[in-house]
C-alpha distance (Angstrom), angle and dihedral (degrees) to the residues before:
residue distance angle dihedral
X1 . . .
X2 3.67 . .
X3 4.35 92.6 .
X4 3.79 96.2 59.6
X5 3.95 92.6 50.6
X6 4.25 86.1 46.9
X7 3.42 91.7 45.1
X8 4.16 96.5 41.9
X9 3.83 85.6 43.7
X10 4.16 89.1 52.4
X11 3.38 93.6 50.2
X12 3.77 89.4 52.8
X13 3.47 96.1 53.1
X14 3.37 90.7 52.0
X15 3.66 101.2 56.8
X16 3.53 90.3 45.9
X17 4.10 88.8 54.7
X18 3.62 83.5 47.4
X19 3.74 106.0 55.3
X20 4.24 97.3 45.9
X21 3.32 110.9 131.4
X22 3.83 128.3 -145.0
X23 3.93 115.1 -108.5
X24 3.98 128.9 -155.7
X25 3.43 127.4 -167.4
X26 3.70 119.5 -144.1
X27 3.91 133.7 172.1
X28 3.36 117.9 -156.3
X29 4.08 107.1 -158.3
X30 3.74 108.1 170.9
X31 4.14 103.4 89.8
X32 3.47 129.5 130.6
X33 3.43 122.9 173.5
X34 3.82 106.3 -160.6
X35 3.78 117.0 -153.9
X36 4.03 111.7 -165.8
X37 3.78 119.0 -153.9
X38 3.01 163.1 -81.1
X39 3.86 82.5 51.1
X40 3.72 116.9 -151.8
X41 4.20 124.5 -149.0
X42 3.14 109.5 -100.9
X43 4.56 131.5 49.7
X44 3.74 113.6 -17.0
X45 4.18 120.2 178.1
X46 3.68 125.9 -137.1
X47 4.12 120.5 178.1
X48 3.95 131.2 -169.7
X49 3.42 126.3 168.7
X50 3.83 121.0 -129.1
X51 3.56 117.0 -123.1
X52 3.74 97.4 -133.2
X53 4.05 118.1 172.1
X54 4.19 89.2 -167.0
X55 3.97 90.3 148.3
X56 4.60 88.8 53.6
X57 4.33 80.5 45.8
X58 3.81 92.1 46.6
X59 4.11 93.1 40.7
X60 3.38 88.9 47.4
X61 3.84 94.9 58.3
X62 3.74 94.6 32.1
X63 3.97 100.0 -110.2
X64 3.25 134.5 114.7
X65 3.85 139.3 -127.7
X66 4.03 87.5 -90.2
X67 3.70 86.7 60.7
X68 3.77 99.0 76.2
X69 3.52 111.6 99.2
X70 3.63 92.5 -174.2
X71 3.90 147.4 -56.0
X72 3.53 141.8 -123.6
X73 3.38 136.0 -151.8
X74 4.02 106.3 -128.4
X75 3.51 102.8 178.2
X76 3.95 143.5 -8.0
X77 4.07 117.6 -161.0
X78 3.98 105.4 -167.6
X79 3.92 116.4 -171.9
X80 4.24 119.4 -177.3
X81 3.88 122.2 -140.1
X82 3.37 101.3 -144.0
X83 3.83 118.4 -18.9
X84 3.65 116.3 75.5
X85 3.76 119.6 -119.6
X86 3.96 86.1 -124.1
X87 4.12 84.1 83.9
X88 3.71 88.9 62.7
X89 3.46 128.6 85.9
X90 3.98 101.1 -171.4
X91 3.52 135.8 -11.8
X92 4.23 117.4 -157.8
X93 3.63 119.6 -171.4
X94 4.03 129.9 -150.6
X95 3.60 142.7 163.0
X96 3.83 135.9 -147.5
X97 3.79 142.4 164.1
X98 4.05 132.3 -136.4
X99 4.17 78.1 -92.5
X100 3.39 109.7 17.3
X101 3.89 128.1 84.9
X102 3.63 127.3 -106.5
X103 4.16 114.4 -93.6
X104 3.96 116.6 -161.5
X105 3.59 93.9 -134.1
X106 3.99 85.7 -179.6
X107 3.49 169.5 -16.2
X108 3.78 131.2 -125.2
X109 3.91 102.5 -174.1
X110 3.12 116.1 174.5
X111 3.77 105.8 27.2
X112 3.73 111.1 -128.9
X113 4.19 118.7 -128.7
X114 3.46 113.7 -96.0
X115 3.79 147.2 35.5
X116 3.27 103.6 -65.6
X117 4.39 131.6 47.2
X118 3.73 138.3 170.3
X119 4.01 128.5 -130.2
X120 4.04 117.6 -136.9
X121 3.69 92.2 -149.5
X122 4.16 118.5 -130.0
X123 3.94 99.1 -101.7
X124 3.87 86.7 -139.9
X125 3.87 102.1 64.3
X126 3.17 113.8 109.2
X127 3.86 112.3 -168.0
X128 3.97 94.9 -178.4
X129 4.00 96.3 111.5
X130 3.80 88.7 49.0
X131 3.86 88.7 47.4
X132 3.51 96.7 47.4
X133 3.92 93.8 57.0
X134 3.81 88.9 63.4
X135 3.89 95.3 -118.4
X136 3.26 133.5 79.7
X137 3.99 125.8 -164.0
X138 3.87 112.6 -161.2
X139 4.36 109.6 -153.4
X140 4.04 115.8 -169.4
X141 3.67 117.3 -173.0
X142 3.67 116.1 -154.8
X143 4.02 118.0 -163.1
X144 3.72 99.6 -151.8
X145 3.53 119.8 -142.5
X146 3.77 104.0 -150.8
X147 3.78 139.0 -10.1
X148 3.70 114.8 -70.7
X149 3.99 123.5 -178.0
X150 3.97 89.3 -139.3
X151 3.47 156.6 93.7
X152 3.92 128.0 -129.2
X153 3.56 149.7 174.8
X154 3.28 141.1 -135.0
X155 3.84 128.1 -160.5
X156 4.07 131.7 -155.9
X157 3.23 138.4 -152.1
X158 4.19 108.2 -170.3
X159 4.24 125.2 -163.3
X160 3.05 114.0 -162.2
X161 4.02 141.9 177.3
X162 3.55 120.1 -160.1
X163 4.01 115.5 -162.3
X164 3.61 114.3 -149.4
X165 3.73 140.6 -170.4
């Protein structure tokens, strides 16, 4: 009685030693999210693309793009320029691709004082499609809490982990 559960419980183990994947972490520090005034209340759009070198990671370990199993977004460190995240209501973060669809990768609700905030990721974004295509567009929505007759900037700082095959 006692073999089949060892043996059952073996074979168990070893399929789940067998399936682990290989992770890389990568930050991505060059965003700026560039919002031109006047600013209205209400949703506002910035955009910056990611410089991402996936195909030197994935040369470098000998896989290709159909290796990534998927990837998560960590971590995202914002910091403002000039207007103070206390004239923001929310901030929500996504990414896309030229093919891919858009992920939420998060929501930033309420806005903390200051210049500077960080983004606890949604655990369930899975950024692989947009990783796979090579390029990676970062979106940040800002609600704006009241009229402003500026322009700002936001910067990011993104951690990621890719999982790969």
């Amino acid at each position: 009685m006692k073999r089949p559960f060892l043996l059952v419980l073996i074979a168990l183990l070893g399929i789940g030693c067998g399936s682990a994947d290989q992770v890389v972490e990568y930050t991505a520090s060059d965003a700026e999210f560039r919002f031109e005034g006047p600013l209205f209340s209400g949703p506002q759009s910035a955009q910056a693309v990611l410089a991402v070198d996936i195909q030197r990671i994935l040369d470098s370990l000998g896989k290709t793009r159909e290796d990534i199993d998927r990837v998560e977004l960590v971590g995202a460190d914002l910091n403002a320029d000039s207007l103070a995240f206390a004239n923001l209501n929310s901030l929500t973060l996504q990414f896309t691709g030229d093919q891919s669809p858009m992920v939420q990768a998060g929501v930033l609700n309420p806005v903390p004082q200051g210049m500077s905030a960080a983004f606890t990721p949604a655990t369930e974004a899975d950024l692989g499609a947009v990783f796979r295509e090579g390029i990676c567009y970062a979106l940040l929505d800002a609600d704006i809490a009241a009229d402003a007759d500026t322009s700002f900037s936001i910067f990011g700082t993104f951690h990621f982990k890719i999982h790969l095959r």
